[in-house]
C-alpha positions in Angstrom: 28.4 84.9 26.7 30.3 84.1 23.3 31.4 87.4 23.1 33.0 86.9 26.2 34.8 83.6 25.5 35.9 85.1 22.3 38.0 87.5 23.8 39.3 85.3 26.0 40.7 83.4 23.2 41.8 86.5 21.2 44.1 87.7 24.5 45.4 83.9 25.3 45.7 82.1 21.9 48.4 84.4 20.6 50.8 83.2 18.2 53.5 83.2 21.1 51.7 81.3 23.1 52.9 78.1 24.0 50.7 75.0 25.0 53.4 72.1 26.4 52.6 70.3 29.0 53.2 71.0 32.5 56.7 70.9 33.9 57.4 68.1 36.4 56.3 68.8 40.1 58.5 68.4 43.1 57.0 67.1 46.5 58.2 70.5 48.0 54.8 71.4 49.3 53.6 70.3 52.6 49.9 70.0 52.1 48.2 66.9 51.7 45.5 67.9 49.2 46.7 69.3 45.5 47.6 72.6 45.4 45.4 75.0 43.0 45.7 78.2 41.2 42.4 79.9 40.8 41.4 83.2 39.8 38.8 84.7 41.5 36.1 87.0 40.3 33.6 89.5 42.4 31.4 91.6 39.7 28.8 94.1 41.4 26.1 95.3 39.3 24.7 98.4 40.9 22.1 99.2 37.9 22.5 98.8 34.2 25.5 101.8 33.8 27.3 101.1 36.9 30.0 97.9 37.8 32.7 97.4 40.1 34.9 94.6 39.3 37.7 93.0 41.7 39.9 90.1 40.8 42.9 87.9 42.8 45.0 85.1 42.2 45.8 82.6 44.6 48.2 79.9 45.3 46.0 77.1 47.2 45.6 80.0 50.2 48.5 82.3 50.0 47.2 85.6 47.5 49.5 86.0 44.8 47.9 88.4 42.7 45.5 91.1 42.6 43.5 93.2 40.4 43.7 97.3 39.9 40.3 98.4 38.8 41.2 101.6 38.4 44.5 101.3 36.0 43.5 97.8 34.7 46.6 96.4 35.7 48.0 93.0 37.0 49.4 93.8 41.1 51.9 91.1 41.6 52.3 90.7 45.3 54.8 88.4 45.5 58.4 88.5 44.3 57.8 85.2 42.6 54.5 86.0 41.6 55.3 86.2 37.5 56.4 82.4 37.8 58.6 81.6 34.5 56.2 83.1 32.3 58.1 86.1 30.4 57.3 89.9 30.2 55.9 89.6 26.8 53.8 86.7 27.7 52.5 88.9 30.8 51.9 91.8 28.6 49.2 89.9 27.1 47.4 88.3 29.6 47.0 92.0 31.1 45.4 92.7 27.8 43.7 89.5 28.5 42.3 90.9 31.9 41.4 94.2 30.2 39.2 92.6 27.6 37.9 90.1 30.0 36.3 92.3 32.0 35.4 94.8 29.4 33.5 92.0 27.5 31.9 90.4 30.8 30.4 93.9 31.9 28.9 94.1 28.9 27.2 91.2 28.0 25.9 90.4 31.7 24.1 94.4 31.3 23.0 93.6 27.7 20.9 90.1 29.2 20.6 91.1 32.4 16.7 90.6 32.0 17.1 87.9 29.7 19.1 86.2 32.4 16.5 87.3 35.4 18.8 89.3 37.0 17.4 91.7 39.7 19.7 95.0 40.0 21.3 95.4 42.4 23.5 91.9 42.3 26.5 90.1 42.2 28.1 87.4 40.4 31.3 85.9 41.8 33.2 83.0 39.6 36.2 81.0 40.5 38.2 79.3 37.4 41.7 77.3 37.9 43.7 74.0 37.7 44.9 71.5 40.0 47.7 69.7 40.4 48.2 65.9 40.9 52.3 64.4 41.2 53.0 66.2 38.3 49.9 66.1 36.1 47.5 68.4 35.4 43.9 67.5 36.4 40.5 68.6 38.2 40.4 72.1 35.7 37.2 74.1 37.3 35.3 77.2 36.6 32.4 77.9 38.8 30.1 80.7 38.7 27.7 82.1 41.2 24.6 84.3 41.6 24.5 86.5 44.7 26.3 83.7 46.5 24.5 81.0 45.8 25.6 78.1 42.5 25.0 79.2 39.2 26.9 76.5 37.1 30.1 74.9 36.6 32.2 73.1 33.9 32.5 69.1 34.8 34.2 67.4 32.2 33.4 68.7 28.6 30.1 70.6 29.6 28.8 73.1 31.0 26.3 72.1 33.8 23.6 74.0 35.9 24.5 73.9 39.6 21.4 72.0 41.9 18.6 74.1 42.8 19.9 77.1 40.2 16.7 76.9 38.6 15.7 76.4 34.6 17.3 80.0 33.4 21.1 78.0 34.5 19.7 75.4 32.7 18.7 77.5 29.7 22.6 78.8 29.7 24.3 76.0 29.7 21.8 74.2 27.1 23.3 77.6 25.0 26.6 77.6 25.9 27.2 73.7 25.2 26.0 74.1 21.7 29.3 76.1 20.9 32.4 73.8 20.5 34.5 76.8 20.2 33.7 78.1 23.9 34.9 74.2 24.7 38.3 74.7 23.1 39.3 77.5 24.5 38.5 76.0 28.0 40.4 73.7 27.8 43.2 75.8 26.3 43.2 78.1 29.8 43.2 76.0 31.9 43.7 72.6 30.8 47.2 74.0 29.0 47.9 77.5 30.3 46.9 77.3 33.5 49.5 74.4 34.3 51.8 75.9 33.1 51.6 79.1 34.9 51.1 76.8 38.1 54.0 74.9 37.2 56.1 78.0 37.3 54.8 79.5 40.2 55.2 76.2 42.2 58.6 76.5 41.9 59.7 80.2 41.9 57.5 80.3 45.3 59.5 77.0 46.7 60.6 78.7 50.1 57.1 80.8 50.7 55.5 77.2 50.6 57.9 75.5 52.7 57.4 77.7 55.6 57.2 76.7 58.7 55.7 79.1 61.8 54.7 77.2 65.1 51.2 78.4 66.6 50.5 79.5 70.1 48.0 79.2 72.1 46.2 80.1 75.2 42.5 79.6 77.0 39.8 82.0 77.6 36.1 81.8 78.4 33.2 83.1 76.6 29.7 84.2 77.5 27.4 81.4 78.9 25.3 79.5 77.2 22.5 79.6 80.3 22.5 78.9 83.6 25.5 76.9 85.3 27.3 76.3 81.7 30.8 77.7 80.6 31.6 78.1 77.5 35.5 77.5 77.0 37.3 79.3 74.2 41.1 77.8 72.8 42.5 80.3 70.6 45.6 79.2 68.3 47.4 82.4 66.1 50.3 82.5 64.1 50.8 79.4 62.5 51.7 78.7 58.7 51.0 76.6 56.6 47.4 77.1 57.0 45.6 73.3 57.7 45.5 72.7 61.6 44.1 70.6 63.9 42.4 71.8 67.4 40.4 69.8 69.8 39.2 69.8 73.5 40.1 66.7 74.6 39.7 65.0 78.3 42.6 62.6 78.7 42.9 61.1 75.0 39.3 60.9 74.7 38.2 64.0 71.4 35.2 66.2 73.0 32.7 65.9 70.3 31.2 68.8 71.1 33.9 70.5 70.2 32.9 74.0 67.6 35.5 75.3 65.4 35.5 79.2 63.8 36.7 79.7 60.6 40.9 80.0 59.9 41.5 83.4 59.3 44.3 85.5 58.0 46.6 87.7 60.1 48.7 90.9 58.7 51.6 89.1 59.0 50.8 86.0 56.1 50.1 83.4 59.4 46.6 82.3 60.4 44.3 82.5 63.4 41.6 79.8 64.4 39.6 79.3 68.2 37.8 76.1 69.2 34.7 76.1 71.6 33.5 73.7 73.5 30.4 74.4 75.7 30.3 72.5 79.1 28.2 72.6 82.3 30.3 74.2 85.5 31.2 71.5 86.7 32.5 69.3 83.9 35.3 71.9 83.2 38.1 70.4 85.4 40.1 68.1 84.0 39.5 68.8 79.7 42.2 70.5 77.9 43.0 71.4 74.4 45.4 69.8 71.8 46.7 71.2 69.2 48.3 69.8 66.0 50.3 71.1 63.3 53.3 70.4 60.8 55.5 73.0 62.7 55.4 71.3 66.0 56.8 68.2 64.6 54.7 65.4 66.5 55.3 67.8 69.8 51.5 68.9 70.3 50.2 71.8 71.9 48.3 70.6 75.4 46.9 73.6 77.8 44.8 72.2 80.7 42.0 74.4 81.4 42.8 76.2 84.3 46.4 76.0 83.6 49.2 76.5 81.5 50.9 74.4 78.9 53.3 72.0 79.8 56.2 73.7 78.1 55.0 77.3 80.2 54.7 74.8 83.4 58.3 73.4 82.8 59.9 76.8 81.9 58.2 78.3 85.7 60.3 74.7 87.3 63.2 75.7 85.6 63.6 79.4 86.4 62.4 78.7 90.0 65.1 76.5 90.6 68.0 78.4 89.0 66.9 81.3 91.2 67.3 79.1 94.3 70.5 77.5 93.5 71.9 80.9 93.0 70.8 81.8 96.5 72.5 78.9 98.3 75.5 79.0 96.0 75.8 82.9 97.4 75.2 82.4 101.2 78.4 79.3 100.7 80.5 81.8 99.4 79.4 84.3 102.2 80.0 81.8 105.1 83.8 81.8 104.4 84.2 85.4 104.1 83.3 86.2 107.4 85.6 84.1 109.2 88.3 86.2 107.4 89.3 88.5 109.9 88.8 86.2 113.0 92.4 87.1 114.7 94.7 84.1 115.3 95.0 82.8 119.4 98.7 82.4 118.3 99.5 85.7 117.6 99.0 88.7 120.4 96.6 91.6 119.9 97.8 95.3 120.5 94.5 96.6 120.6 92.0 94.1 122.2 89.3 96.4 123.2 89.1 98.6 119.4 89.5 94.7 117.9 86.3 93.7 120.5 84.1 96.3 119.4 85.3 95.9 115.9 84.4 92.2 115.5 81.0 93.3 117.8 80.0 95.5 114.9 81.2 93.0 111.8 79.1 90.0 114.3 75.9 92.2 114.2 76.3 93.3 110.4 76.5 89.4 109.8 73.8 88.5 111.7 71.6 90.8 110.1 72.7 90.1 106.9 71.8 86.4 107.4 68.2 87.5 108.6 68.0 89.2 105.8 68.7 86.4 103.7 66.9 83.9 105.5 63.9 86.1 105.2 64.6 86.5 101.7 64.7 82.8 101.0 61.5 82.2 103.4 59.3 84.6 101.0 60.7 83.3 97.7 59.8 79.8 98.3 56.5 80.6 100.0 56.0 82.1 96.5 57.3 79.6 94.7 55.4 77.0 96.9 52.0 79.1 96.1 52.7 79.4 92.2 53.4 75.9 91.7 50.2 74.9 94.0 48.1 76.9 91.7 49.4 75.3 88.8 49.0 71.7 90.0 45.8 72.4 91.6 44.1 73.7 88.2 
């Protein structure tokens, strides 16, 4: 393990390295909660001569950077994603990375029985910094065995997670006997690591402001026994990631309300569903709300059964432009027809060709009216049923 922290401070601490403080935050950022940088770690040990390590960056939930196993390389995957921090300065935390894991993979196979690991495993750890108006606070590294807490660094120490049993407790009675290991903690991520954050914050301004409104729509799931429904809200494509769904009936929150985990679409925006399982009976009248910075106070309601409001509103709107172009086309029609009636001042040379004549322009316009009339009859019956279907849901 000392070996390990050792490089870490051979690849950091260079003499270029620079330790100021933090830069001055803006409020740009919409969430509530600090944003974070962490790096994340995902080390599979398939026996004692075989390793796969994966690593990532992330800005609070947005992926910034990844890790090519293969190359050893940093994969930037956002423009911004080098912050402030120069070419030279990158350079080296590459070598950094390279050492890093180099180190790790060899010191976890050396103890691996010493530390009671059982081949196959995993160890997964998660080390970053916080940020709080400005200030850099709340520094972490936690590490884990097969999923489950191994230990953490609180404060100045290292301390075994609850439950890990007394081999965590044996490594971090060992690792807290070296002041060193300490230092250079505190010098990744109490100085470097706000920095870097710093940088990023800022070169990633528009990425974090973004704004993408969710939709939403109603589905039903399989029953839950006999006579019950289960009733499914699913919300897609909205950004920044915190949300807020919820059957509701009237203004009253459905307790029973179960919600999946937010995951990531293809395109950067997230995807969540809400549950809520009812007997048959009870479904009429709940609905579901949805919340989010986007929508600007202007929540998301779909009745169940229904459509949203907005949907509802858009179906008035059409409905009745299509009608008033009908009637604004049969007013101009009425004139034209009357056109060609001839005067009873003026005489007619050819009263029986005229006769026939208006005869055959009489029927046309008859027929054209029954047409239209019939037209008209069908479109409101439609519209009469689509709007009773709506209501009555």
């Amino acid at each position: 393990m000392l070996l390990l922290f050792l490089l870490l401070f051979q690849g950091v601490c260079g003499p270029e390295e620079s330790t100021a403080a933090p830069q001055a935050l803006g409020s740009h950022h919409p969430a509530e909660e600090p944003l974070s940088f962490r790096m994340l770690q995902i080390s599979s040990f398939a026996n004692h001569s075989w390793v796969k390590n994966r690593g990532s960056g992330w800005l609070g939930e947005l992926q910034t950077h990844g890790w090519d196993s293969v190359l050893g390389t940093i994969r930037f995957l956002r423009s911004w994603s080098q912050g402030d921090f120069s070419k030279e300065e990158l350079k080296r935390f590459q070598r950094l990375f390279q050492f890093y894991f180099y180190g790790f993979t060899s010191v976890v196979q050396a103890f691996a029985s010493q530390f009671q690991f059982e081949y196959p495993f995993e160890l997964q750890i998660s080390a970053g910094c916080r940020m709080h108006a400005g200030e850099a606070s709340n520094m972490f590294i936690n590490g884990a065995y097969q999923g489950l807490d191994f230990l953490s660094f609180q404060g100045s120490s290292w301390e075994p997670a609850p439950g890990a049993g007394s081999w965590a407790q044996n490594v971090c009675k060992v690792l807290n006997q070296y002041r060193d290991v300490k230092e250079i903690v505190w010098v990744l991520l109490g100085h470097t690591c706000p920095r870097f954050l710093a940088g990023l914050l800022e070169a990633g301004k528009s990425d974090l402001e973004r704004q993408v409104k969710p939709e939403a729509w109603l589905s039903s799931g399989s029953s839950r026994g006999p006579g019950r429904l289960l009733l499914v809200c699913h919300v897609s494509g909205f950004y920044p990631k915190s949300v807020w769904v919820m059957w509701m009936r009237g203004e009253q929150e459905q307790r029973g309300t179960q919600r999946g985990d937010v995951l990531p679409n293809a395109d950067g925006t997230w995807y969540l569903q809400a549950t809520l399982n009812v007997a048959v009976g009870e479904a009429a009248g709940l609905s579901c709300r949805v919340k989010h910075s986007s929508l600007r106070g202007h929540d998301i309601i779909i009745p169940w059964g229904g459509y949203s409001i907005l949907l509802i509103l858009i179906y008035l709107t059409v409905a009745i432009t299509l009608v008033m172009l009908v009637i604004i086309g049969t007013w101009f029609k009425i004139p034209s027809s009357t056109q060609n009636i001839p005067s009873p001042y003026e005489p007619s040379p050819a009263v029986s060709m005229e006769a026939k004549t208006q005869d055959t322009r009489s029927s046309g316009h008859e027929l054209c009216l029954a047409e239209e009339s019939w037209l008209k009859k069908r479109f409101l019956k439609k519209c009469k049923i689509g709007l009773k279907q709506l209501w009555c849901h």
